[in-house]
C-alpha positions in Angstrom: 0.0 0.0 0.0 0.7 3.6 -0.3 3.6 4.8 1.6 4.4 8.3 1.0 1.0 10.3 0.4 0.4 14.0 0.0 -2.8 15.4 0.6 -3.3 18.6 -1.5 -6.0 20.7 1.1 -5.9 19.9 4.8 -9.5 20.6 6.0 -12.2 18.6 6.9 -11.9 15.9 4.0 -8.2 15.7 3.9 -7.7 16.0 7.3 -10.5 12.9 7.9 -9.1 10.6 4.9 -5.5 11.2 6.5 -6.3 10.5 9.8 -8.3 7.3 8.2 -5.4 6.4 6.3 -2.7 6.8 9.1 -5.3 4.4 11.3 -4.8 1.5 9.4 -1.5 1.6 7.3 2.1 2.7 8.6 2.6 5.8 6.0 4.3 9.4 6.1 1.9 12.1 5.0 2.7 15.4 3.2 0.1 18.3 3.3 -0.2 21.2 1.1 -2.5 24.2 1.7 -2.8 27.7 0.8 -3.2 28.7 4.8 -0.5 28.2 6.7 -2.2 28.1 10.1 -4.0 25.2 8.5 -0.6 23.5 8.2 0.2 24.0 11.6 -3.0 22.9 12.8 -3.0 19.8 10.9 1.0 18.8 12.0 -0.1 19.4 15.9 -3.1 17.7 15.6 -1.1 14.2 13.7 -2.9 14.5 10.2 0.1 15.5 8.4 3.7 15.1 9.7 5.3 17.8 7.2 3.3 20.7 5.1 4.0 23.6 2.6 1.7 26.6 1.1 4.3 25.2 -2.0 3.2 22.7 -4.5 6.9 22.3 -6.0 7.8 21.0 -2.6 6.2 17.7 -3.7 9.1 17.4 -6.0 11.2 16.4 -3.4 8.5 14.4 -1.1 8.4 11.8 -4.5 4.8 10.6 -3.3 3.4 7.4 -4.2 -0.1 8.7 -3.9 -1.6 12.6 -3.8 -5.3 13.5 -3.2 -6.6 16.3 -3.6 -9.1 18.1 -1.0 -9.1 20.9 -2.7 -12.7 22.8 -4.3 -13.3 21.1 -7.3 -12.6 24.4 -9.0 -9.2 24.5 -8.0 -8.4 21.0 -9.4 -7.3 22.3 -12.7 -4.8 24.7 -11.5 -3.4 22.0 -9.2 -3.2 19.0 -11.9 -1.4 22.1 -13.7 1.2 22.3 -10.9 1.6 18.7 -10.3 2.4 17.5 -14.0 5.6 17.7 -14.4 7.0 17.5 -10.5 5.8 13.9 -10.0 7.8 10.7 -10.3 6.2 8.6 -13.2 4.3 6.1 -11.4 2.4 8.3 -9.0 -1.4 7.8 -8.3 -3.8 10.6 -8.3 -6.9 10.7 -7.1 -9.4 13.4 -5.3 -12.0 13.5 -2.9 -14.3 15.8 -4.7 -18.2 16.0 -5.4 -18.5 16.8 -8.9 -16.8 14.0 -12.0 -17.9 14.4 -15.3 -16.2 16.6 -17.4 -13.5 17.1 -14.5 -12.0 13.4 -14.8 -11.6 14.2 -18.4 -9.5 17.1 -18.5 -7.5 16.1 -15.3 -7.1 13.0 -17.1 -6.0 15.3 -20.1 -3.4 16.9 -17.6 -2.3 14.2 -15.3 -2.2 11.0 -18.0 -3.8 7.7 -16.8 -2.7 7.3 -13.4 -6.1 9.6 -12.2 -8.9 7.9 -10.5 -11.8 10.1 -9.4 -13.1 9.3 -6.3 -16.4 10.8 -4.2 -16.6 9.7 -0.8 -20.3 10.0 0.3 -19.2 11.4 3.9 -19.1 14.5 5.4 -21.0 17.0 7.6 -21.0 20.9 7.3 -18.1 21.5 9.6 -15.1 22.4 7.7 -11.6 22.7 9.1 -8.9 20.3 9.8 -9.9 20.6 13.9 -12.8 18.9 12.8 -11.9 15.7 11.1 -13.5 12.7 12.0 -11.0 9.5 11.7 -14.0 7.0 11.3 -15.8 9.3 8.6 -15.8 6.7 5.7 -16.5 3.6 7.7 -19.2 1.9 6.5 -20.1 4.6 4.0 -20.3 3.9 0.1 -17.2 6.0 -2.2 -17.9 6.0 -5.8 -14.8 6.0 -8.2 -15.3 7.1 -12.0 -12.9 5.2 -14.2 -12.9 6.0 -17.9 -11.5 3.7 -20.9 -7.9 5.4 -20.4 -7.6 4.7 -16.4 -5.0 2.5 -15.4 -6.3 -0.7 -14.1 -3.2 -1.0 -11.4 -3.8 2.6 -10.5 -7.9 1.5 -10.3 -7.2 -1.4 -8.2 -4.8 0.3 -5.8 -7.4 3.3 -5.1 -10.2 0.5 -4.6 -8.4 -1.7 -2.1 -7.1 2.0 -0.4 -11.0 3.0 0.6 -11.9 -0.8 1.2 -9.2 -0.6 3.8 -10.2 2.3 5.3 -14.3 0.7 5.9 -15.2 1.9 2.7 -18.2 0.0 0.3 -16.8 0.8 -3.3 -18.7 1.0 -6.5 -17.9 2.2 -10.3 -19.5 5.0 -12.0 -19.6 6.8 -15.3 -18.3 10.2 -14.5 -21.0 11.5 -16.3 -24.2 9.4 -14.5 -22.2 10.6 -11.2 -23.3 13.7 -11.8 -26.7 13.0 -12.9 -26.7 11.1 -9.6 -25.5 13.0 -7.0 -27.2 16.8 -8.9 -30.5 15.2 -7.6 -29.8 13.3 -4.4 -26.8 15.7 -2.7 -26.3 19.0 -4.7 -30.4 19.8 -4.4 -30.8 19.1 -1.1 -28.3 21.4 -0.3 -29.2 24.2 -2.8 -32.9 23.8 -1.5 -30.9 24.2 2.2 -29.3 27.3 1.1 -32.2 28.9 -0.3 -34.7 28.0 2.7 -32.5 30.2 4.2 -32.4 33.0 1.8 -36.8 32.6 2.0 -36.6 32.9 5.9 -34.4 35.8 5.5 -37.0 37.6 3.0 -40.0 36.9 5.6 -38.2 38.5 8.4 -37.8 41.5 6.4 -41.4 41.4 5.2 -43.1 41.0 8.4 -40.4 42.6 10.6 -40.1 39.9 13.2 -36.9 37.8 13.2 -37.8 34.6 12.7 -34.5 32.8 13.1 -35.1 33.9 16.7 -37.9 31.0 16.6 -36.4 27.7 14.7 -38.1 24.2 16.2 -36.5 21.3 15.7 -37.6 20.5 11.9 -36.1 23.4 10.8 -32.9 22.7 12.4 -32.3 19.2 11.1 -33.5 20.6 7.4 -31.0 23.4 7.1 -28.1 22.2 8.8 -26.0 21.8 5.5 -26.8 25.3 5.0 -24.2 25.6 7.6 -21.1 23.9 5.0 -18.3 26.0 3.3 -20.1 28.4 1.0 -16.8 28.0 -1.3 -16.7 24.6 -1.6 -20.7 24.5 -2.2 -20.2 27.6 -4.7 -17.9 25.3 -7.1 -20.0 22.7 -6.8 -23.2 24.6 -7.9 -21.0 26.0 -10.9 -19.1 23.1 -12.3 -22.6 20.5 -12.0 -24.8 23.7 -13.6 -26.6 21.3 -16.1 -27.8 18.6 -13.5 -28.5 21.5 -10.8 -30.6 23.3 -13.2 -32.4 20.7 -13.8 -33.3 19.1 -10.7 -33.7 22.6 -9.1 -36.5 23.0 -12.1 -38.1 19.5 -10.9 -38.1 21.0 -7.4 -39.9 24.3 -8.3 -42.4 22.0 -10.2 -43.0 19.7 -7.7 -43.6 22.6 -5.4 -45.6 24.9 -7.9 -48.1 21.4 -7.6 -48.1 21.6 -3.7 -48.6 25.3 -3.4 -51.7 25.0 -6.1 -53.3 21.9 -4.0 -53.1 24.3 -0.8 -54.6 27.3 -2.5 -57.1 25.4 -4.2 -57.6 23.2 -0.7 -57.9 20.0 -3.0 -58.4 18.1 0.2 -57.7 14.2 -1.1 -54.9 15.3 -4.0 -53.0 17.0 -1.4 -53.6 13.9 0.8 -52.4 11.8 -1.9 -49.2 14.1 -2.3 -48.4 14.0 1.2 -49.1 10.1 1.5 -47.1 9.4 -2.0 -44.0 11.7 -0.8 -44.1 9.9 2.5 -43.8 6.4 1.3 -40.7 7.5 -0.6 -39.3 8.6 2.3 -40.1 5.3 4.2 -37.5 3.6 1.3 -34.8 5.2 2.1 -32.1 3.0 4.1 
């Protein structure tokens, strides 16, 4: 397994896969971050034994393996910076939310040793101090090989996650983002903009009504709380799918608002009973 391993981002993710890593396989770990008191924090706290604001200083750490925790926006840049400082046989792979047209051009940059990788971890803390070293245990990470990844590299970053507790499974890059537009990108764009609505009625009716949240309204927008940055380059780079399922959202709730307005007694029923069940299937 992976020996020498930089980790490109030292916050929540990076910090929590390093820490994961460290648990179950004797391995030095490099980090790189544009904040320095990141760096610090993440060598006092054990994620990372060295660190550098300097990608170039990877040249000399010769990794086996780098990942990057980086906002997926950045990932260009970065693969950029890496290309011609790595030793040949060095896997890349990242922790990142969005695939689709991102594999391909890193894949364009970086040659076939990239595998993307999407963890489906994480809570809306952000910050090395908050890494949790059992974040991936038990939880399902989807990696996006195309026809031009290499099958070692593939197989290396598989076994790496099942190590860790991890339940792998393959994806088109493409479907991934179909996918995860609907079931993790909504939810958190509908988050964001419950919040923006509340905002608007305390301004209308002059009462502040974040002075007043029960418990439902808690658990619902508590991803509204994640890194705006990280959630800002996700909204951009999976436009299409967002769009799309946000347009689906506004339909579906178009229908609701016209059932209450029109107090349709056994159609909203219905609605209610139908978007329950649904629920009731999730695991």
């Amino acid at each position: 397994m992976f020996k020498r391993v930089a980790i490109v981002g030292v916050g929540f993710m990076g910090g929590s896969f390093s820490f994961a890593l460290q648990s179950c396989f004797p391995c030095e770990v490099f980090g790189v971050d544009i904040n320095p008191t990141a760096l610090e924090r993440a060598k006092a706290l054990g994620a990372i034994q060295e660190g550098s604001t300097n990608l170039e200083k990877l040249s000399h750490f010769r990794p086996e393996l780098v990942v990057l925790a980086t906002p997926v926006r950045t990932f260009e840049g970065i693969a950029k910076g890496l290309k011609d400082i790595l030793p040949p046989r060095t896997v890349i792979t990242d922790l990142g939310s969005v695939k689709g047209h991102i594999v391909y051009r890193m894949e364009e940059i970086l040659g076939e040793n990239f595998v993307g990788g999407h963890p489906i971890a994480g809570t809306e803390k952000s910050g090395v101090e908050n890494s949790i070293k059992d974040l991936f245990k038990g939880k399902r990470t989807i990696l996006t090989p195309t026809h031009r990844t290499n099958r070692e590299a593939l197989e290396k970053v598989k076994e790496l996650w099942e190590a860790i507790g991890s339940k792998v499974e393959f994806m088109d890059p493409y479907d991934h983002d179909v996918v995860f537009g609907a079931v993790s990108h909504l939810p958190h764009a509908v988050a964001f903009a419950l919040i923006d609505a509340l905002l608007l009625l305390t301004k209308k009716t002059n009462i502040d009504l974040f002075q007043y949240p029960g418990g439902g309204f808690k658990d619902f927008t508590r991803i509204a709380a994640s890194d705006p940055i990280m959630w800002r380059d996700i909204f951009l780079e999976n436009k299409h799918n967002i769009l799309d399922a946000i347009d689906c959202y506004i339909s579906s709730l178009k229908r609701l608002r016209e059932l209450i307005a029109e107090e349709r007694v056994e159609e909203l029923t219905q609605y209610l009973k139908e978007s329950r069940e649904n629920r009731l299937r999730i695991e």
